[in-house]
N, C-alpha and C positions, 0 to 999 in steps of 0.2 A: 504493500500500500504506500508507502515511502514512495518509493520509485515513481508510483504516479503521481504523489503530490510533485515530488520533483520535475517531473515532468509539464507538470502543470505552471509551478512556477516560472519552467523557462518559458511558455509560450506567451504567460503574461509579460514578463520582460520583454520581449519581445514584439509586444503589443506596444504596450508604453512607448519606445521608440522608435517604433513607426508614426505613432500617433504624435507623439510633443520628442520630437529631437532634441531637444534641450534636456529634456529628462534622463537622470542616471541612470546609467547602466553596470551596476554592482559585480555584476558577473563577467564583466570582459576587463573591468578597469588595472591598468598597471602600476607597478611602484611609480611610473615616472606621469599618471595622470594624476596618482595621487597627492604629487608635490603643488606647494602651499600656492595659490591661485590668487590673483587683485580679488576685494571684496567684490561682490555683485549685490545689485536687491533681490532679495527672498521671488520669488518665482511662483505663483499657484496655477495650478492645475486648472485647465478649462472646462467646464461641466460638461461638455458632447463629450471627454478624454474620459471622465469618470463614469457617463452613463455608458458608454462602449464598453470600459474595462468592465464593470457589473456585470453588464449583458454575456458579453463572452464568458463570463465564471460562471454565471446561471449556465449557459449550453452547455459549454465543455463539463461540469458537471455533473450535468444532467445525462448528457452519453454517456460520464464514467462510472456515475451510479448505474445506468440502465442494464450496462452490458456486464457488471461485475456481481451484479443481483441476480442475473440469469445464468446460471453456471450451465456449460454444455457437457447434456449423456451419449451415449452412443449412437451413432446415425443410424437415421430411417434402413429398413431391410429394403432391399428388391424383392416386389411383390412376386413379380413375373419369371424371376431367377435373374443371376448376370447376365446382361448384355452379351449377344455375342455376337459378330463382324454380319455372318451369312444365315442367322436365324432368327424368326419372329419379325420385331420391331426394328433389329438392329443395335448399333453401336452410335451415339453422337458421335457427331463429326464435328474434331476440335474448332476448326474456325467457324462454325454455327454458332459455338456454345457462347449463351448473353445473360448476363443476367439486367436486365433492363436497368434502367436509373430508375424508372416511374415509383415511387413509393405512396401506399394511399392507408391512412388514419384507420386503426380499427373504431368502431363504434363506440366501446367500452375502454380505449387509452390503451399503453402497452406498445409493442414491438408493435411496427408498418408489416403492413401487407407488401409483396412484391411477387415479381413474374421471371423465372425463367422460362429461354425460347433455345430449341436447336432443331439441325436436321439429323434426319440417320443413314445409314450405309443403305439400308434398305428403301428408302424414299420415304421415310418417313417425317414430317413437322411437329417438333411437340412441344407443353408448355407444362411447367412445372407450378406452384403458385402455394406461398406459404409465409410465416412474419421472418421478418427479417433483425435479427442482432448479429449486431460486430460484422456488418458487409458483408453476411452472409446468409444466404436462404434454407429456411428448415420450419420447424413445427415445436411446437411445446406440448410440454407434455401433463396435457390438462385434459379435461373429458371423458376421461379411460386412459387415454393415450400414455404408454410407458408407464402404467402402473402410477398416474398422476406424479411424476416425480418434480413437476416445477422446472424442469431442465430444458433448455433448447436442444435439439436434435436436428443436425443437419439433412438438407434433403441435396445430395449427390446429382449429380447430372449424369441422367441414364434411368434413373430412379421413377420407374412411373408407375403410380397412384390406382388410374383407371387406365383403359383400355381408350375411353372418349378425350384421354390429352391426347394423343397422337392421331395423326392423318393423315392418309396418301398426299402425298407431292401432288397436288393437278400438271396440265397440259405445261403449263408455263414456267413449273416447278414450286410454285407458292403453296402453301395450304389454307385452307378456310374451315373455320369449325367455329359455334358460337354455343358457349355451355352456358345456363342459367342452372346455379343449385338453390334452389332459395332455403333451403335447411340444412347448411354446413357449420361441423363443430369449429367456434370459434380457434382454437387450438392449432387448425390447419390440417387435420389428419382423423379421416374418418374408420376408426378402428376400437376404439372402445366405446362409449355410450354411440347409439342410432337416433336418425331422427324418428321421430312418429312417423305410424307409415310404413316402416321395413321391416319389408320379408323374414321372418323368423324372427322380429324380434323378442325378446328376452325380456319378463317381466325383471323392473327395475333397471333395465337398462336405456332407458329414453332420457336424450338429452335435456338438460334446461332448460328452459326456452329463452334465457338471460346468456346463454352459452351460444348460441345458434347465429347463424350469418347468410348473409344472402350476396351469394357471387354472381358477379357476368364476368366473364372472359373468354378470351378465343384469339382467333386471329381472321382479321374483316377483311384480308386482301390488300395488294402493293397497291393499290391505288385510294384506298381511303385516309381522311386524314382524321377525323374528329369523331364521338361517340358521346352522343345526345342521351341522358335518360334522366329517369324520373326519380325524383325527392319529396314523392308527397304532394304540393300541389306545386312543387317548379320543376323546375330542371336543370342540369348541369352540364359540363361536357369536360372531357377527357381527350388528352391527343391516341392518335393511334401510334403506337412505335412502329418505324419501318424495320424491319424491309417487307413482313409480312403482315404488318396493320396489326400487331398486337395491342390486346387491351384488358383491363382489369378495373372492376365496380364490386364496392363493399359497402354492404351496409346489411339494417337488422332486417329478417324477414318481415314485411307488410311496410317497410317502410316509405318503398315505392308502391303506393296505394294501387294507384292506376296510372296507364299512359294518359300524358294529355292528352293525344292525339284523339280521337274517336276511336276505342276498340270495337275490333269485332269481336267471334264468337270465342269465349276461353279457350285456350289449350290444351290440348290432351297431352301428360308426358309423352314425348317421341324418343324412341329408342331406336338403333339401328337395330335389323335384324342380323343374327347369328346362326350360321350353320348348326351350331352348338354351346351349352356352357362354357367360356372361358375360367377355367378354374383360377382359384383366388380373385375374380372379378368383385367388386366391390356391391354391394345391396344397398340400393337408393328405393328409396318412397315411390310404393306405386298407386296407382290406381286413382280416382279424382281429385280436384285440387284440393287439398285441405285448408279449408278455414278462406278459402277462396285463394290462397296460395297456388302459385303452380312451382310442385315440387324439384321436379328435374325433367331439363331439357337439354340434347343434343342435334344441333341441326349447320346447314351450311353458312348458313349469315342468320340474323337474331331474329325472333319473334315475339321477344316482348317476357313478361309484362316489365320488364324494367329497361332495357334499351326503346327510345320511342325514333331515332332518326340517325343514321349514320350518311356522312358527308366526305364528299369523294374528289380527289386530285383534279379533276376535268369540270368543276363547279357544278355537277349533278349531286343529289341526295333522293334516299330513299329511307322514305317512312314507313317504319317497320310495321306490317300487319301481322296477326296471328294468322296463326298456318299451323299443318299438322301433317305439311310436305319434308321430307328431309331437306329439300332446297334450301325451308324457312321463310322468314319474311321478304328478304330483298334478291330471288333470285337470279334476277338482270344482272346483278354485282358478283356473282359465287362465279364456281372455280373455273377454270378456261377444261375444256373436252379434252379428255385422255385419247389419244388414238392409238389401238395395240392390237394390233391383228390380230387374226386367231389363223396359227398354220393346218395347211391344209395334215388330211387325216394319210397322205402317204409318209408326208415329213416326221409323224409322230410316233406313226403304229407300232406297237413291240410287242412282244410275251410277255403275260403275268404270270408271277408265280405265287403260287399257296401252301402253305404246311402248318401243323395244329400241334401245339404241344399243352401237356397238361388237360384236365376236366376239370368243368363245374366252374368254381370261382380262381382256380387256377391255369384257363384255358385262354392261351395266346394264340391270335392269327398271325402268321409270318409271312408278308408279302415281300418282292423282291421284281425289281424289272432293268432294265437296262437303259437311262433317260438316249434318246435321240435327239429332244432340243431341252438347251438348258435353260434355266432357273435363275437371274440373277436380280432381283428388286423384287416389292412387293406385287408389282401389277402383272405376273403370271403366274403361276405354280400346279401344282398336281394333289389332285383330292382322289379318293377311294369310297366308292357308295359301295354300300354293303346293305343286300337284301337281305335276313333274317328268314329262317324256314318258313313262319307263317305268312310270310308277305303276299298280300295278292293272292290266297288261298282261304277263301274263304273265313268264319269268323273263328277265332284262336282259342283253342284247347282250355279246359279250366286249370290252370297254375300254370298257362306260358303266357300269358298277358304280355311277355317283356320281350317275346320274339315274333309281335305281331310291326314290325317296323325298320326303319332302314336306319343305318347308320352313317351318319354323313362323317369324313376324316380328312383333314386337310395336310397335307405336307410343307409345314410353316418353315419351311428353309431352302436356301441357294444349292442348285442344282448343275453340277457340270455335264455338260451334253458328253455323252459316251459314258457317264458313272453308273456303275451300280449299284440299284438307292435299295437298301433293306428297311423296312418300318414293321414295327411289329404294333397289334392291336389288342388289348385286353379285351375279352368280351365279356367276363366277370358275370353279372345278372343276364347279358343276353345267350347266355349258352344254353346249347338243347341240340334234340337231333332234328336230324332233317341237311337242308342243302341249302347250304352259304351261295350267296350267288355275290361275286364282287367285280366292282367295272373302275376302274382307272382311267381318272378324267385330267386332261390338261386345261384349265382355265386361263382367260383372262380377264384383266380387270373391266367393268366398264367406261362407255365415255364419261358418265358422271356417276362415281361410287359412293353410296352409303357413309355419312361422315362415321366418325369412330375409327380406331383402329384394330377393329376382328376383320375375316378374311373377307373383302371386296372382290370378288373374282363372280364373271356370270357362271348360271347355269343354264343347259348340264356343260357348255364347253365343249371341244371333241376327245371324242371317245382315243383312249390310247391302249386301252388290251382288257381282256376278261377272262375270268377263271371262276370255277365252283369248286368246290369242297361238302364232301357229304360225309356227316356222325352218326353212325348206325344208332 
């Protein structure tokens, strides 16, 4: 603690004599300034030199209390596992990685909000978003979060949350994505208490409602400059950060009553659809708006209720209506059209292979094929449909309920053309007898994919091989 006072007092030295030159300076003076000088008149200080010097002890105080009161625990986990170059999400890419300057007042005092931005090896845009102590981005550990320890917990860059910060690269390489959580643990990190609302929640474990926050962020496009929303009965505005129009709004849920604008019809939560559960994906509020709240939305540009106008580099704006389109409100503005062939079915075709090891709940499918065109970014990849015995057979046995259905499997990594890809599939509850029927599809992305980061790829794609397997 010394050292910082110390520290402290050089910078006020230092003040002072910027401020009144004439004022001593204690800490630099020599034996030979100290010899005996002609009388001068006494000298005082000017009151702008005294209210400065105050003011600057209030701040710089104030941050060395802030950041020495908040002692830092162990940083946030990767939800999704480590990063890695050719699989999933990817890896940031060092000169993407930002952590904005924007810093924006929690409700309740304490650590700013702030935003990181990168891209990934995979093509992916993503945003990170948490308080910020000592110029750095993380979470506290309040809400549940880390066993309530009161500690900052850094959030890493690579480190993502949901599935909904990240998003395909569009046409022109920018991403767009506009998240509204209106019931986020103030804390910054949704993992111990839930809002009202969530899936399985856990008596006793519903947040405060003194704890809770209500986010917009995203990123509105290289062309937008400013982000219009609602405070109740005004409104405010926000720059966008370039390069991809990033932006961040904080405040308490209902704070933003309504848009000024004339709303239309409320919003339904919009969720991208999933071929499948994303495990460890995170459990937000479903179902109608509560308390006239709209809980959580992901879509391509904003639709409200708290963004009411976003305004754009070429003096055009667009005033955000409700929508329940994954476009969103201002589709005219969202992402430029992906263009990604789909090769034809000579270029692709191979042999599938299948073999079964293990029964019951320890029963693995082992596919295996030989790629002919490869795999390298998110916007192509190869999925495996899997028919279930009862599929398309009339209605299902009493206790195979779980083999009346298909299984959709996507192959979420980088693919060298001429590799031999092995993937093995648990079928755990959907085992039984009967005749596996599996088809190998090569996807691509569409021209305008589904915001979020689960697998955007159409279907079915073209066919690249098929194989059955029959369980006596």
């Amino acid at each position: 603690m010394t050292d910082a006072f110390d520290r402290l007092e050089a910078e006020l030295r230092r003040a002072v004599t910027r401020l009144d030159p004439a004022a001593p300076d204690t800490g630099r003076q020599s034996s030979a300034m100290r010899r005996r000088r002609a009388p001068r008149a006494p000298r005082t200080w000017r009151p702008v030199t005294v209210g400065l010097l105050l003011s600057l002890l209030v701040l710089t105080s104030a941050a060395w209390g802030l950041a020495r009161l908040i002692s830092s625990g162990s940083p946030v986990a990767y939800r999704f596992g480590r990063p890695v170059a050719g699989d999933g999400l990817g890896v940031p890419l060092p000169a993407t990685v930002e952590l904005l300057p924007l810093r924006v007042q929690d409700p309740a005092g304490g650590p700013p909000w702030g935003i990181r931005v990168f891209h990934t090896s995979r093509g992916f845009g993503c945003l990170q978003v948490g308080r910020i102590v000592s110029g750095e981005l993380g979470v506290l550990g309040t809400d549940g979060a880390f066993a309530d320890d009161g500690r900052f917990h850094e959030l890493r860059p690579g480190v993502v949350l949901d599935r909904d910060d990240c998003v395909p690269l569009d046409g022109s390489g920018h991403p767009h994505i506009a998240i509204h959580d209106g019931m986020f643990p103030a804390g910054g990190l949704l993992a111990g208490c839930q809002p009202p609302g969530t899936l399985g929640l856990r008596p006793g474990h519903t947040c405060p409602a003194a704890d809770l926050r209500s986010l917009d962020f995203g990123f509105a496009g290289p062309d937008a400059t400013t982000i219009e929303y609602a405070t109740g009965a005004a409104t405010a505005t926000v720059q966008a950060s370039p390069p991809d129009g990033a932006y961040l709004i904080v405040g308490r849920p209902g704070e933003p009553v309504a848009p000024v604008r004339p709303p239309a019809a409320r919003v339904a939560p919009v969720r991208p659809p999933a071929a499948r559960p994303v495990p460890g994906a995170v459990r937000r509020p479903v179902g109608p708006p509560l308390g006239g709240l709209v809980p959580y939305t992901a879509t391509q540009t904003p639709v409200g209720p708290v963004v009411v106008r976003v305004d754009y580099r070429d003096g055009t704006s667009c005033l955000v209506r409700a929508s329940t389109k994954p476009a969103g409100g201002c589709p005219a503005h969202g992402p430029v059209a992906v263009s990604q062939p789909l090769p034809s079915p000579a270029a692709v075709t191979t042999p599938l292979h299948v073999t079964l090891t293990g029964r019951d709940k320890t029963a693995v499918l082992h596919l295996s094929f030989r790629a002919r065109v490869g795999v390298q970014s998110e916007r192509t990849g190869y999925s495996f449909l899997i028919a279930l015995p009862d599929w398309r057979h009339g209605p299902p046995r009493p206790g195979r309920l779980r083999c009346a259905t298909q299984l959709g499997l996507d192959l979420d990594r980088d693919v060298r053309a001429g590799q031999t890809v092995h993937f093995a599939a648990p079928l755990s509850g959907e085992y039984c007898t009967g005749t596996y029927r599996i088809q190998l599809l090569y996807r691509v992305q569409p021209p305008h994919p589904s915001p979020g980061g689960a697998i955007n790829l159409s279907y079915p794609g073209r066919l690249v091989g098929a194989a059955s397997l029959t369980i006596p």
